[in-house]
C-alpha positions in Angstrom: 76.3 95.1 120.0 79.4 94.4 121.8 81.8 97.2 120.6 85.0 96.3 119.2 87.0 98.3 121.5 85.6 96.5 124.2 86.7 93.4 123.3 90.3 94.3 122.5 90.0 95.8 125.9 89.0 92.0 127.7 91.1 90.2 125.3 94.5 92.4 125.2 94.0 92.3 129.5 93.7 88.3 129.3 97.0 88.6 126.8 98.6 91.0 129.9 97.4 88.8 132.3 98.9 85.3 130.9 102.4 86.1 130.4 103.7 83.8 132.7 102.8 80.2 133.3 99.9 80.0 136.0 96.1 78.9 136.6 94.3 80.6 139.8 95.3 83.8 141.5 95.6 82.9 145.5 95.6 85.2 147.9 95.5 85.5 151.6 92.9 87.8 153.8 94.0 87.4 157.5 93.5 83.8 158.2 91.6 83.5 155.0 93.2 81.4 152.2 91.6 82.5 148.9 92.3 81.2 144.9 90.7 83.5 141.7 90.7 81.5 138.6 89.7 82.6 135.3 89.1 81.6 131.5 88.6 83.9 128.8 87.7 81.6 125.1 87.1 82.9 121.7 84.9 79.9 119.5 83.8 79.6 116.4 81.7 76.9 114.2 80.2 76.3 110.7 78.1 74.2 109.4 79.6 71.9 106.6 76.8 69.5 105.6 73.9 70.4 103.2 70.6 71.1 104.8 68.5 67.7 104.5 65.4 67.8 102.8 63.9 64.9 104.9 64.3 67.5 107.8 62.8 70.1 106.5 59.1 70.8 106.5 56.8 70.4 103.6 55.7 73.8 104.5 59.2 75.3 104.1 60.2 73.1 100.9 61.4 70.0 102.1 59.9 66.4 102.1 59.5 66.3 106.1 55.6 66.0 107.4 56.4 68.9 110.0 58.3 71.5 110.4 58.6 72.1 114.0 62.3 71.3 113.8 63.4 73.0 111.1 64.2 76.8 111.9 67.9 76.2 112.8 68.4 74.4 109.1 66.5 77.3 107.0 68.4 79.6 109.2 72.2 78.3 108.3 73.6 78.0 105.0 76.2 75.4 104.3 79.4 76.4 105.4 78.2 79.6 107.1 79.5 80.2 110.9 76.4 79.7 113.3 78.4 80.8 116.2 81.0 83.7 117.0 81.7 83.2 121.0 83.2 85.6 123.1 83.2 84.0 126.9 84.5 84.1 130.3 84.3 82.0 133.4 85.7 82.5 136.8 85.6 81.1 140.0 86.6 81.8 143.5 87.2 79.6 146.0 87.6 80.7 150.1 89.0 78.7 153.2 89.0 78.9 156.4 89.6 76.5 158.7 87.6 73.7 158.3 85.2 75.9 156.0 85.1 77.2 153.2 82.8 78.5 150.1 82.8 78.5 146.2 81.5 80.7 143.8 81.5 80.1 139.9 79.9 82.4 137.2 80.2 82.9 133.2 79.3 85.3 130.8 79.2 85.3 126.7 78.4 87.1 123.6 77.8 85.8 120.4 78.6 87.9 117.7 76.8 85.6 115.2 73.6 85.4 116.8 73.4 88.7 118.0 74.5 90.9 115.2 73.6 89.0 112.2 70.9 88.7 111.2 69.0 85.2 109.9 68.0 83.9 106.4 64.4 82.4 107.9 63.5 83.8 111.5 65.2 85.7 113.5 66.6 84.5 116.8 65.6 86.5 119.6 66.6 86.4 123.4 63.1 87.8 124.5 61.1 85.5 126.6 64.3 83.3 126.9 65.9 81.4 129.6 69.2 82.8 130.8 71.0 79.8 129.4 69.4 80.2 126.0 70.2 83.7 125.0 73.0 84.4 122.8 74.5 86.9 125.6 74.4 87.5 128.9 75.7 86.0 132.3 75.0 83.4 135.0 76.0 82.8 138.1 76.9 78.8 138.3 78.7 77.0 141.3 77.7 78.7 144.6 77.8 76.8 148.0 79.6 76.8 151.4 81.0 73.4 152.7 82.4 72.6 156.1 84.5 69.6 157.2 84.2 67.9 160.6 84.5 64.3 162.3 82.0 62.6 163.6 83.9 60.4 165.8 86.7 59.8 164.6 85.1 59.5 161.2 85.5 62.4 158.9 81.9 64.2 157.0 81.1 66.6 154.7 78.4 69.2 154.7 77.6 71.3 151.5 74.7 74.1 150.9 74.2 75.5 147.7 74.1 75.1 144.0 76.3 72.1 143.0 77.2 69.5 140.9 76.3 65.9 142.3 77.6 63.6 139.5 76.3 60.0 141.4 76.9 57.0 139.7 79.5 55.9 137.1 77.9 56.7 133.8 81.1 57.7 131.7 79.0 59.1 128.5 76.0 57.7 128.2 73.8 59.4 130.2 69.7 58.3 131.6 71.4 56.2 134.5 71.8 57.3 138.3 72.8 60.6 137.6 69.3 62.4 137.6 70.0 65.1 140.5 71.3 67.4 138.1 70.1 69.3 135.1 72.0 69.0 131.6 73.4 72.0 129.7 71.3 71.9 126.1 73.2 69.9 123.6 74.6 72.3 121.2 78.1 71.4 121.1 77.3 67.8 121.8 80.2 65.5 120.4 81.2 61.9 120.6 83.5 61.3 123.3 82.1 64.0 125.3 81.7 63.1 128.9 78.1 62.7 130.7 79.1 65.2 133.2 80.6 67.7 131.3 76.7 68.5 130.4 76.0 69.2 134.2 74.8 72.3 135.4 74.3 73.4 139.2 71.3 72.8 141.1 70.8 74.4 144.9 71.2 71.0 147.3 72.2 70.8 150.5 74.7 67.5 150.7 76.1 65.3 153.3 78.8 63.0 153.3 79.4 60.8 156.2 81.8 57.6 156.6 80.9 54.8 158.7 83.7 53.4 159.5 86.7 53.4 157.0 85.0 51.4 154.4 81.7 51.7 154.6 80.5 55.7 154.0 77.0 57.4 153.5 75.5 60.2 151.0 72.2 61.8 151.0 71.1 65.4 149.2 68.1 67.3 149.6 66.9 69.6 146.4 65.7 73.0 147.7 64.9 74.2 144.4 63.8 72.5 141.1 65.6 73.2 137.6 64.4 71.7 134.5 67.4 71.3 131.6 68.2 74.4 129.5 67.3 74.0 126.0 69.1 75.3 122.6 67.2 78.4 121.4 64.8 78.0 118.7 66.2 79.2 115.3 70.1 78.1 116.5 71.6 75.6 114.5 71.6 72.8 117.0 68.5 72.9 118.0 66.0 70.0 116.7 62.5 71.5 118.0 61.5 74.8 117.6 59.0 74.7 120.3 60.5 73.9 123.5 62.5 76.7 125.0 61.2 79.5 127.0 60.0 81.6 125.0 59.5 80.3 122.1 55.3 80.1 121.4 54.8 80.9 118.0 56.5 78.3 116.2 54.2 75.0 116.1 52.2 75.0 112.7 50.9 72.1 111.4 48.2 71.3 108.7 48.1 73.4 105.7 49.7 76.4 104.9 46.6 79.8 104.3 47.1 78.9 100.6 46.6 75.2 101.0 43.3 75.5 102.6 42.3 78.0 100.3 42.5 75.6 97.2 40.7 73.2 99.1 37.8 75.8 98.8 37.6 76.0 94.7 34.0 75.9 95.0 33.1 78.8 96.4 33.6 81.7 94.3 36.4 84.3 95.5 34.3 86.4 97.5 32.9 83.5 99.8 36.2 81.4 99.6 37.8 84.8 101.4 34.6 85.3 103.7 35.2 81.6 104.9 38.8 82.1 106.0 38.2 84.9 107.4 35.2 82.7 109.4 38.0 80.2 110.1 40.4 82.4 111.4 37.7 84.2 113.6 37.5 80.9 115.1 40.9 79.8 115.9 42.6 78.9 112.4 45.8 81.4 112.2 49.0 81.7 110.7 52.1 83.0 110.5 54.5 84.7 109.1 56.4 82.5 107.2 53.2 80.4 106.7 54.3 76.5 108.1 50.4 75.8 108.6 48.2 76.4 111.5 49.7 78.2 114.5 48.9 76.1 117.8 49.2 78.1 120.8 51.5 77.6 123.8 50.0 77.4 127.2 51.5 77.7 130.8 54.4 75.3 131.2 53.2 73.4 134.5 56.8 73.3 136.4 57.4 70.6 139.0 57.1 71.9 142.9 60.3 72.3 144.2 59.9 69.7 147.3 60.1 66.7 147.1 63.4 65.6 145.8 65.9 63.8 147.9 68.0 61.2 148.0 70.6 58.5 150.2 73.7 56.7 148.7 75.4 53.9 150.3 79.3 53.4 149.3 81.4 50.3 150.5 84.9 50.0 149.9 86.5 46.4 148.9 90.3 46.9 149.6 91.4 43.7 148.6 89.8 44.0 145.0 90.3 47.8 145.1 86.9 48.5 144.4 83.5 50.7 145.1 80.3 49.2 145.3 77.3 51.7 145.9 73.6 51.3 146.5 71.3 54.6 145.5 67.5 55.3 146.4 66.4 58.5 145.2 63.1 60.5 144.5 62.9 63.1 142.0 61.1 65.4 139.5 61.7 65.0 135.9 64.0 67.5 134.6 63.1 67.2 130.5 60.1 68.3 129.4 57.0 66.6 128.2 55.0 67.6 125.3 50.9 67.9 126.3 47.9 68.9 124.4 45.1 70.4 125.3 42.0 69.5 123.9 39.4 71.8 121.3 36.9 71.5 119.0 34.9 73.2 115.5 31.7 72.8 116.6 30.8 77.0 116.7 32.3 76.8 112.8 28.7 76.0 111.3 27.3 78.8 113.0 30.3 81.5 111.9 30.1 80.4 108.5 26.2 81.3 108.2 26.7 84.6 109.8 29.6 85.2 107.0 26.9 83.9 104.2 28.7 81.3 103.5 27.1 78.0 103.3 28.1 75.4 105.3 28.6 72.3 103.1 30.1 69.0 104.0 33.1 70.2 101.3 33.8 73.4 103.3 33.3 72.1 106.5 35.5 69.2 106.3 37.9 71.7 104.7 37.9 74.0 107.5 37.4 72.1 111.0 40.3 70.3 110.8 42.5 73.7 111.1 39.7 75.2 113.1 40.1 72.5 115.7 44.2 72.5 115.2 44.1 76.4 115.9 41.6 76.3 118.8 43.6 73.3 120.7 47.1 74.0 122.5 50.4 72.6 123.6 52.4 73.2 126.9 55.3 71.7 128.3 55.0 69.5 131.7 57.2 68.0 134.1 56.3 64.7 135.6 56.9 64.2 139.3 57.7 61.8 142.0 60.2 59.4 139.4 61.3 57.1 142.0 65.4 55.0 141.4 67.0 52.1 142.2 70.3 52.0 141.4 74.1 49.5 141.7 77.2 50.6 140.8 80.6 49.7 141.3 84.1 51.3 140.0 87.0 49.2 140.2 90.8 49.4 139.0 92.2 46.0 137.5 95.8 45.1 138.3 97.0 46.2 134.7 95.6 50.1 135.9 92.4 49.3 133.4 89.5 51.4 135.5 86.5 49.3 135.5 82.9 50.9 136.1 79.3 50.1 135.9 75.8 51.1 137.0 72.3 49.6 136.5 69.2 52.2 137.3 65.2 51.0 137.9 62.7 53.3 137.6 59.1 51.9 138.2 57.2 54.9 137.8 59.5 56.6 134.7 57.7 59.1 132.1 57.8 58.0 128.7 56.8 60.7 126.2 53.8 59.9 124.0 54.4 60.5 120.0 53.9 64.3 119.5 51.7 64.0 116.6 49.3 61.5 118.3 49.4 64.4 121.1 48.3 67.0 118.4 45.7 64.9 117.1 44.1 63.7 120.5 44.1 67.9 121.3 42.6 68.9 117.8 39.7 66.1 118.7 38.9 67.7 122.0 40.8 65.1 124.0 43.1 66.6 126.8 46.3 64.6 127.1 49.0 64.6 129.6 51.2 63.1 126.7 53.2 60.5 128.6 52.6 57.0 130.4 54.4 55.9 133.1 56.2 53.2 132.8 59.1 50.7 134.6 62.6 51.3 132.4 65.7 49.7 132.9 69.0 50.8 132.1 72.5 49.2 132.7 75.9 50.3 131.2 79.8 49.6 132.0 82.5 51.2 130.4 86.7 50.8 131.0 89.0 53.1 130.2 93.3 52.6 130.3 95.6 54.8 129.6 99.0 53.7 128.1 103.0 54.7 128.2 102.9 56.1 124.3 101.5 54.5 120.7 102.4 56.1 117.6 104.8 57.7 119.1 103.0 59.9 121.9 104.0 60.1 125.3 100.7 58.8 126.3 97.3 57.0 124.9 94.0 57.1 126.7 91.1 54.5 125.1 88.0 54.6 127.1 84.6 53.3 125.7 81.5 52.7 127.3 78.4 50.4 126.0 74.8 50.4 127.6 70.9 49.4 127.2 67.9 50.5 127.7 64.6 48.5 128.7 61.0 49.5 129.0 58.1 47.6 129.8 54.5 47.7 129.4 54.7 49.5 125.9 51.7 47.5 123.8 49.0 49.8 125.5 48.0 50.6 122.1 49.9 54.4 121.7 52.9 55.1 120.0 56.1 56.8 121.7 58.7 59.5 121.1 60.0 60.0 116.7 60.3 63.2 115.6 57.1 64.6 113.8 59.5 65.8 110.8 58.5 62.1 110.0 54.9 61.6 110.0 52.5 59.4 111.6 52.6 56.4 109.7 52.9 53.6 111.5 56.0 51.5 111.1 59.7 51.7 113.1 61.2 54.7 114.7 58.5 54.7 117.5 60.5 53.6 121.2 61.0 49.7 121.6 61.4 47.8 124.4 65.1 47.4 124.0 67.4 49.6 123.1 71.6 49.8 122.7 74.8 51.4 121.4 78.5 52.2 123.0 80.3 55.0 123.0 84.6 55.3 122.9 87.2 58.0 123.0 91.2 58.1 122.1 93.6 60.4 122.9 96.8 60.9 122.4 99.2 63.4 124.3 102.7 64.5 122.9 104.5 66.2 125.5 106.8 69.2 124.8 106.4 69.2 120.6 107.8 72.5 120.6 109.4 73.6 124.5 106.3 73.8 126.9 104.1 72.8 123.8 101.4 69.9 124.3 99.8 68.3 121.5 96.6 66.5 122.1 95.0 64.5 119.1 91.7 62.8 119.7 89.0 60.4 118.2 85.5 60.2 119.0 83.0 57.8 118.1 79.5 57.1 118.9 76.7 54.1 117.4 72.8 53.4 118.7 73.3 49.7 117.0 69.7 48.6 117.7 66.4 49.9 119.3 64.6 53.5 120.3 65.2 54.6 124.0 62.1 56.3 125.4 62.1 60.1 124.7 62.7 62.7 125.9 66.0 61.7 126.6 66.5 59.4 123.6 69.8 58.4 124.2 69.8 55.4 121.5 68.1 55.9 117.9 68.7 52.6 116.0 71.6 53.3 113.0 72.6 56.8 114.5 75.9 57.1 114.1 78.7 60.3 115.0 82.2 60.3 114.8 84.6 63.3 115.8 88.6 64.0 114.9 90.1 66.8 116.9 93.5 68.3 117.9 94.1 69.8 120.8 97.2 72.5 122.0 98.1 73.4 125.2 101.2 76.2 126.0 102.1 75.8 129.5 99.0 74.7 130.7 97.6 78.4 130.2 96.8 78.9 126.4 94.8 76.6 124.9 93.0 76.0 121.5 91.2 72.9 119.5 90.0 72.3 115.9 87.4 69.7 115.8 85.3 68.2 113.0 82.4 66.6 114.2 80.1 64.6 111.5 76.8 62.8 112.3 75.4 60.0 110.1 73.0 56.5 110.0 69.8 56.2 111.6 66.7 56.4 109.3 64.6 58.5 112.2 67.6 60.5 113.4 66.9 64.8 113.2 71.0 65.4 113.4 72.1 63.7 110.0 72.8 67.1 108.7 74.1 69.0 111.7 77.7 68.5 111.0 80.3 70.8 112.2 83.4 72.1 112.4 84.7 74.1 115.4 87.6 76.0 116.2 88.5 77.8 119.7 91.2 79.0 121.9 91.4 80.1 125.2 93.9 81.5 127.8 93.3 80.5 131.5 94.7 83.0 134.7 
């Protein structure tokens, strides 16, 4: 635990710190220019819908078919804090000359997750990607650059872990934008932008103009990093199985006391000998009993070659506008659910030996669960996606900013229904639990920015829409839905097509009080038709979210924002009853 003293110690030296009006410390070594900049937040955030029974496991008492998604709602109460975060972030930037380097790293504790403890399963940080835990550090942003001309054509060379944000996605994300991992969605809002998700991956980058229109990119991935996932348990998180760490938390089937009615039969002393038989053999559980543990096997990572990419940028003076042409190869940085295959057949055999006789009742009572605990899951990640992609970004003589993209990939892993994966694995059948297939996705979005409305000094609308197309899908499987809702047949599965927009308002008010800003803002977000191939989902037909916030800012060094986000619609959504409301402040120096 992080001692209370400690704390007043890194908050009361922010405080000392931020006394007068100022971002960034710079400093000068010899010819060296240098600039420290650092942000210290405090966050908090409760829960403030009911838990849904539809997303809660029949195991654990709800009406759901699983409950492999349901830790972080049997963890949180309504109206209980699921977060307490202490953080800090700072970066430092060097120049010299022509060259220079950057460095970024963060830290956090949360005081909620850490030293509380949890109403179902505790939520550990043991096995757990650095990202996931509830504290500790991380080093982001770290590269050198260097400027030069070519000619008399100026370039750009950067080495390191960076942010390459290519494309003009605005929120909606699945488009050109694939070099980088995402953040895991936990404080995913409406109105949030695609990139703000981005996290750092270790490129080396070059930037090159032509001539003085026409200008080249290319990047070259040393390293593969798949995106960082919410920890199981946490209140955001809609799958308890897929962080690191997390491998005993897939059950399925029935519960120990469920299979044991379904051996009546047998008298006590056989009924126990044949569970015992049955667990011998693969059927276990846990503790809470969801039904049938299924083990985790070795994640199979992508290779870290492999991934690169070249950009093509022309510039359109006369209509003030960017056209660019991507081509890119890369390794998929989501997961993919896989089974691997088992089977009952030594169950006969145990049961004999336990003198227990091996009836078509028992038998067809017990293999299913046998085969369930025997078989296994892991986590894969698909290689070799190839992309085509068009963008342009254009500002309209009224100062509306105009931008679009449209992305191709031929080869592009689409994740096979989870529960068809299970059921393939508990028959013996090894599945990679995805198809390839050719998906299509276009999306534009404007955005304009106003002298006042209502009275503020300013008003920024932006809003994006976007669509999603995959082909090839009547091979006879079914793709992505959340097990929570079953296998039968029916909608929720992906579809061929797929939309919904995305818009943001906010409105500034300039000195409210002296140096005081006052930021209000609106959110909204609707899938209107269609399931986008998992396992990025970014449209769920009906799925609706809307969030209100107001933001302060005291000269443009203290900070804080209360925001209330609420997420409704969409008969297969998993975040109906994930609504929040979130209040931080921070001090930057």
């Amino acid at each position: 635990m992080l001692p209370l003293s400690a704390f007043r110690v890194i908050w009361g030296g922010a405080l000392a710190l931020a006394t007068v009006p100022a971002w960034g410390v710079p400093f000068n070594i010899g010819a060296v220019e240098g600039q420290f900049d650092s942000k210290l937040s405090l966050s908090s955030a409760w829960g403030t819908a009911s838990p849904s029974q539809r997303l809660i496991g029949a195991a654990n008492g709800g009406t759901g078919y699983s409950a492999i998604g349901d830790d972080g709602r049997k963890n949180f109460r309504q109206g209980e804090a699921f977060t307490r975060l202490l953080s800090g972030e700072h970066a430092l930037e060097l120049r010299y000359g022509n060259s220079g380097a950057y460095l970024k790293g963060r830290y956090w504790y949360d005081f909620e997750l850490k030293d509380d403890s949890r109403r179902f399963k505790a939520i550990d940080d043991g096995g757990r990607a650095q990202s996931s835990k509830a504290s500790g550090g991380e080093l982001l942003d770290a590269y050198v650059w260097h400027n030069y001309q070519l000619g008399d054509e100026p370039g750009t060379l950067r080495l390191g872990r960076q942010v390459l944000g290519w494309g003009q996605a605005e929120f909606i994300g699945g488009g050109i934008g694939a070099i980088n991992p995402h953040e895991a969605a936990t404080w995913s809002r409406p109105g949030s932008t695609w990139r703000s998700n981005l996290r750092p991956a270790s490129l080396l980058y070059l930037n090159q103009n032509l001539t003085d229109r026409l200008a080249i990119d290319g990047f070259y991935q040393l390293k593969w990093t798949a995106d960082s996932q919410a920890n199981c348990g946490t209140f955001m998180a809609t799958s308890d199985v897929l962080a690191q760490g997390c491998d005993r938390n897939l059950a399925l089937g029935p519960t120990q006391a469920a299979l044991a009615a379904q051996l009546n039969s047998l008298g006590s002393a056989q009924r126990q000998a044949a569970l015992q038989a049955a667990s011998a053999q693969g059927a276990r559980f846990a503790s809470p009993d969801e039904g049938v543990l299924i083990s985790r096997g070795k994640d199979r990572d992508a290779r870290d070659g492999g991934q690169f990419g070249l950009a093509v940028h022309y510039q359109l003076d006369q209509w003030n506008t960017d056209l660019g042409a991507y081509a890119m190869n890369y390794h998929s940085r989501a997961p993919i659910f896989a089974g691997t295959g088992a089977s009952a057949s030594n169950l006969a055999g145990a049961l004999a030996s336990a003198g227990v006789p091996a009836s078509a009742e028992v038998l067809d009572a017990l293999q299913p669960s046998v085969a369930a605990g025997r078989s296994g899951y892991y986590l894969r990640y698909p290689q070799n996606i190839h992309l085509l992609g068009l963008s342009f970004s254009s500002t309209l003589p009224a100062g509306t900013r105009w931008k679009g993209e449209v992305s191709y990939r031929p080869n592009a892993p689409v994740q096979q229904n989870w529960l068809q994966v299970l059921d393939q694995a508990a028959s013996g059948i090894d599945t990679a639990g995805y198809r390839r297939k050719a998906v299509t996705q276009v999306q534009t979005s404007l955005a304009h920015t106003f002298d006042g409305g209502l009275g503020a000094d300013s008003f920024e609308l932006a809003g994006e829409v976007g669509a999603v197309h995959v082909a090839g899908l009547g091979d006879g499987l079914d793709y992505g839905r959340d097990p929570v809702y079953g296998r039968a047949p029916g909608a929720g599965f992906t579809t061929a097509n797929a939309w919904g927009y995305r818009a943001r308002a906010v409105w500034t008010f300039n000195d409210v009080l002296p140096r005081l800003a006052v930021k209000p803002s609106l959110g909204w977000s609707h899938d209107v038709s269609g399931y986008s191939p998992q396992p990025e989902g970014t449209f769920e037909q009906g799925r609706k979210a809307v969030s209100v916030g107001l933001g302060t800012d005291y000269q443009r060094t203290w900070s804080a924002d209360l925001t209330y986000t609420a997420f409704f619609g969409g008969r297969y959504s998993t975040l109906a009853d994930r609504d929040f409301l979130s209040l931080s402040t921070s001090v930057r120096f």
